[in-house]
N, C-alpha and C positions, 0 to 999 in steps of 0.2 A: 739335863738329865740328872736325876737324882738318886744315889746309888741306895739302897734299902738293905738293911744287913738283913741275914735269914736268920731267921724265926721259928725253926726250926727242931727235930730230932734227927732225922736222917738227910744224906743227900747222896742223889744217886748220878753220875757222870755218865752222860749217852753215849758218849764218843770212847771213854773207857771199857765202860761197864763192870765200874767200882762202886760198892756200897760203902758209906762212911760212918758213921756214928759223929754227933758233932759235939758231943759234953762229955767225956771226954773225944777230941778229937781221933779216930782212928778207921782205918777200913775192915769193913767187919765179914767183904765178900762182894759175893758179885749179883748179877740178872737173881739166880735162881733164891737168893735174900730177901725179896722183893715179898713176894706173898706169903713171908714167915714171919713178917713181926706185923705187929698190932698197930699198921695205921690205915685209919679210913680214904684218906682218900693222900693223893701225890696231885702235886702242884707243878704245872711245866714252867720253867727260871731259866734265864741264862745269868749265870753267875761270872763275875770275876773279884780277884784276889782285894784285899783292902791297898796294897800298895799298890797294885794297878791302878786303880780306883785314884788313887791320888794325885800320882803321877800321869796320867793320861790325860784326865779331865780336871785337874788343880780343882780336886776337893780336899776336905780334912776327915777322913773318916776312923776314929783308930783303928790301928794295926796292931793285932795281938798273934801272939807267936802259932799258934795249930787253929782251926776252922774258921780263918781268917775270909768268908765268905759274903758277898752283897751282890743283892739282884741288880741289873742294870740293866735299863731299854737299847732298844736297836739301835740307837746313835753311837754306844758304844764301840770303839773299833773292836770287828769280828774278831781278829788274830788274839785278841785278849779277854774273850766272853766266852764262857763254854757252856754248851746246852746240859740241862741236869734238871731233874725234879727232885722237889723238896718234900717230906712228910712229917707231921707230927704224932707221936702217939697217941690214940685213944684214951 
């Protein structure tokens, strides 16, 4: 498994349903965020953290302090992968 940093502008958490902004890193809202900003299309990812990432699967991937985010396949243990889609701007 090869973890893939996101590539992103927004990321939105299913299980929360948190909207984030990811440059600067912050949450900007929730569901109803979703069809106000200006991206074509949302991408389904399970995400986990860079230091998860590390530490679970003994990768090197950097770890930087806020939107510290990488897609990861289903080999990844569940407890540490969280379902979200990801959008870029238009």
């Amino acid at each position: 498994m090869k973890a893939q940093p996101i590539n992103a502008d927004y990321i939105f958490f299913l299980d929360d349903l948190e909207l984030y902004q990811l440059d600067p890193y912050k949450l900007i809202g929730g569901a109803e965020m979703i069809s106000k900003l200006n991206v074509k299309t949302w991408t389904r990812v399970n995400v986990a953290t860079g230091e998860d990432v590390n530490e679970l699967v003994k990768a090197n991937v950097p770890v930087m302090q806020k939107g510290n985010w990488f897609a990861v396949g289903g080999s990844f243990p569940k407890d540490h992968a969280y379902p979200a889609i990801i959008g870029t701007k238009v």
